[in-house]
Phi, psi and omega in degrees: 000129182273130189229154108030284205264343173257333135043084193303150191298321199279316179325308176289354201262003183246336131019274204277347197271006197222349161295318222246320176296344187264292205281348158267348153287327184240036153083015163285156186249015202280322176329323195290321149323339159286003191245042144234034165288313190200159172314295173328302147326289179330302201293328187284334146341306162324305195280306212289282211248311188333319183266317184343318168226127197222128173244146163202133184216050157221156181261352191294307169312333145295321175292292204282006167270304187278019179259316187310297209268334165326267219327317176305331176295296194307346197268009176125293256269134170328173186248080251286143182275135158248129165262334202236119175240131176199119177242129203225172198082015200284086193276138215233340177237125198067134192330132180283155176283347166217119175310305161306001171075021175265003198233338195227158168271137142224153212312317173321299163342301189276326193290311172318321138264033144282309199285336157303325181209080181279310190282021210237318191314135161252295193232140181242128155250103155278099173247117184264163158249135185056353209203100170266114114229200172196160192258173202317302184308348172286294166327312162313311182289312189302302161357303202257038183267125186261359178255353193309165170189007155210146150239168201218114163249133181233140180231121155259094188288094173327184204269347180256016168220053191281354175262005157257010181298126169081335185285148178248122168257137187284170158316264167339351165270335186281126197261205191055032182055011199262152190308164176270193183315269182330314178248069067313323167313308209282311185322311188284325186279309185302339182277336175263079078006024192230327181280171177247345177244148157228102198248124183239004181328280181271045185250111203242084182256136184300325170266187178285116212277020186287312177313327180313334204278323170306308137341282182334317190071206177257352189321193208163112193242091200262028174263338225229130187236321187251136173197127191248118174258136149250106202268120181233164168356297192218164158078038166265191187281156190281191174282320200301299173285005168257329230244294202290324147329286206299336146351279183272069223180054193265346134269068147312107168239328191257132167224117199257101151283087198228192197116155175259015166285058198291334160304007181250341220276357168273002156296330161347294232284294169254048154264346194272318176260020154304256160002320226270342141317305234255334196284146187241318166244139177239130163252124179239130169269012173186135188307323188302331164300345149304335190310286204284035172225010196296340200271344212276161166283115147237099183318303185285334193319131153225350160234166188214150177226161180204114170240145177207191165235135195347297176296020166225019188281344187280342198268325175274345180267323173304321180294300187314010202255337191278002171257187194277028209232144147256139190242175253162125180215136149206172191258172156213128184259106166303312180205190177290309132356351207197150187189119185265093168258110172270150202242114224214092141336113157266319176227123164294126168283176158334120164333318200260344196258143174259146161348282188239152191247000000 
């Protein structure tokens, strides 16, 4: 007689996988709670789901994990998939703030787990504090992730060094010979050529982001279709590194924009008109990042995103309404706070005609 508990394997693993897309939107742990329906469970669980996103911002912590997932191998247990690895607090400059590894990350931290789930990694979070860089041998192993397919660089400022958010460092300054912001990025996208997102959302770089185009070369990472920005207040990337970006980025399609720098928001003006053939989703966290692109042509637009709050959706159907496009909207709600409008082109306008009149 068919239970509960005998359930094919494959049957359970599209289950747990519609357990897990859902409770992960809304921030829940119940999946985790099926693997004391049974032993089967438990264990596909283990291997399966348990692991899938793994945050880590202690080095205390990391030890006792890779001691943790040894120890289950050896003991039988399949060896757990991580897709989403994100280590983050990673300190790169200076006497670390707790010696004991309970407060900080270090570059050993990340080459470890990586090299445990080399064969598994999908999406990479690199989160630093106060500095992005990284050495050749880190960079190298991420090079060789053949499943990668996002990476994410995040810079945070502790709270005493919150005074280098916008200040610019030479080479020579860095210390331990190691790259600067800017040329570690390039260094890491030539090594990595396999992925498709690039969420540069917190990448708050200290040195001069003029370099990048020099770094860049003539390269072309023609993998990365998605790329994601943020403009906040002070410490963004200058036009000069968006130019040289978006140069090498030649099938761009997804371009994602978020922040309250809406006084930045004419740095914009020329990735968009890089751009402004090839892109098909454009995403915005707030309507004022439109003023400076109202005139430009997208030939290709087939969505407009919008995360807003409940109370401004009326406010994005009025701007949509003035343009030459008919269209289609639906919602999705996170919270009371939050609201995912998607805006679904149905007839492109005319080549000659702009976004907004």
């Amino acid at each position: 007689m068919a239970t509960i508990a005998n359930i094919p394997i494959d049957v359970l693993l599209l289950i747990f996988d519609h357990l897990d897309h859902k409770t992960e939107t809304e921030g829940g742990k119940d999946i985790a709670a099926c693997r004391f329906v049974c032993r089967k469970w438990a264990n596909l669980l283990y291997q399966h789901h348990l692991y899938r996103r793994i945050l880590f911002k202690s080095s205390d912590r990391v030890m006792h994990f890779i001691r943790a997932v040894s120890s289950q191998s050896l003991n039988g247990l399949a060896f757990p998939i991580c897709l989403h690895l994100a280590v983050e607090r990673i300190w790169t400059w200076g006497p670390p703030l707790d010696r004991f590894g309970t407060a900080q990350t270090k570059f050993l931290d990340l080459d470890a787990l990586i090299d445990l789930f080399s064969d598994t990694i999908a999406e990479l979070t690199i989160g630093v504090t106060n500095f992005f860089t990284l050495p050749s041998a880190t960079i190298e192993r991420i090079g060789r992730l053949k499943r990668l397919r996002a990476l994410r660089i995040r810079i945070g400022f502790s709270s005493k060094k919150k005074h280098m958010r916008g200040l610019e460092f030479t080479s020579d300054q860095i210390p331990g010979g190691l790259p600067t912001d800017s040329e570690c990025l390039c260094k890491l996208l030539k090594a990595a050529q396999r992925f498709a997102t690039l969420d540069l959302g917190y990448f708050r770089p200290v040195c001069s982001a003029k370099t990048i185009a020099f770094s860049l070369g003539n390269h072309e990472f023609s993998s990365i279709t998605n790329l994601r920005l943020a403009f906040k207040e002070t410490g963004n990337i200058t036009q000069d590194g968006i130019v040289s970006m978006s140069s090498a980025l030649p099938n761009l399609k997804l371009l994602a924009i978020w922040g309250n720098g809406f006084n930045h928001s004419q740095d914009l003006l020329p990735i968009f008109e890089t751009f402004s053939n090839r892109l098909e989703v454009i995403q915005f966290s707030n309507h004022l990042f439109l003023d400076n692109i109202l005139d430009l042509h997208f030939p290709k637009l087939r969505v407009l995103r919008f995360y807003t709050r409940p109370n401004e959706v009326d406010i994005y159907i009025h701007m949509i309404s003035g343009t030459p496009f008919q269209f289609t909207c639906s919602f999705a709600t996170f919270s009371t706070n939050s609201v995912l409008l998607d805006v679904i082109l149905i007839t492109r306008g005319k080549k000659s005609q702009a976004l907004w009149k």
